[in-house]
Residue, then its C-alpha position, 0 to 999 in steps of 0.5 A: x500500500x504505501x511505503x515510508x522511510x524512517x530514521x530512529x537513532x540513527x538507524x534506518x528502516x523502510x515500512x511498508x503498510x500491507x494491509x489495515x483491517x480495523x485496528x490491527x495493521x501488517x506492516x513490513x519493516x525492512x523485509x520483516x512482517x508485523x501485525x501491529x494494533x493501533x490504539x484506538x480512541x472513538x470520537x464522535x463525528x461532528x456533523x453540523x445540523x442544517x437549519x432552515x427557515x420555513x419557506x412560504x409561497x405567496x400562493x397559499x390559499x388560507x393565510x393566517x395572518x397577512x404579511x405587514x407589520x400592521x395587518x390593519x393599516x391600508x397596504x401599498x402596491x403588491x403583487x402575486x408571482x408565479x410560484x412556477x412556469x407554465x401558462x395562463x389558462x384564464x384569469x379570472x379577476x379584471x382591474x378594479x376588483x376587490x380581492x381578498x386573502x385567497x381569492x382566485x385570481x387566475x389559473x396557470x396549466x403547468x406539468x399538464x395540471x391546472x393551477x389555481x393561483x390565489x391573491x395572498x393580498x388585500x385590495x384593489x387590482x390595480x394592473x394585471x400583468x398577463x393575459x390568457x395564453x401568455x406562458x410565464x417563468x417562475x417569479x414573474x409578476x402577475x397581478x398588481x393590487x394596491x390598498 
């Protein structure tokens, strides 16, 4: 396996590891065969624990509580993206439409199944961005809605 040179009190000696098995090794030294045990302390193995945040798309249909620090205040201008590509089958609200909390705004077709994409805001449609057909990416804006 590997071969090493050492020099102990001035003598030398070339060791050659043959072969590991747990903590019992055959060594040759200078064309001698040992069987040499290691000594052995178990340490555990650190492995770092991975921690991550709980992801929330913006298309759930109940929220709980709505994104704003005062969920009762008027909210500004917001939008729904899409949570991934596909088309737009129909969209379902018009500009001037008072949505709601997880009110159907449209519905995308993606991987051969028609998705309901709902508003995960508060307001007035102030723009809608796509049009029946219109293929979209993931992330792309959709529909506006203002306060």
């Amino acid at each position: 396996m590997k071969k090493y040179k050492f020099t102990i009190n001035g003598n030398q000696y070339e060791v050659e590891i043959q072969n590991v098995d747990d903590n019992i090794v055959e060594v040759e030294v200078n064309g001698s065969k040992y069987q040499v045990e290691i000594e052995k302390k178990i340490q555990p193995v650190k492995t770092p624990k991975l921690v991550r945040a709980v992801a929330s798309p913006s298309t759930d249909i109940e929220k709980s509580q709505q994104r704003t620090a005062m969920p009762n205040e008027t909210k500004g201008v917001g939008t729904n993206k899409t949570p991934l590509p596909g088309g737009v089958l129909n969209v379902i609200v018009k500009e001037g439409d008072v949505v709601k909390i997880g009110d159907k705004i449209l519905i995308l077709e993606a991987m051969k199944m028609e998705n309901n994409i709902n508003s995960d805001k508060e307001g007035k449609v102030t723009s809608i961005k796509v049009k029946a057909g219109d293929s979209v990416l993931e992330g792309e804006v959709l529909v506006e809605i203002g306060g």
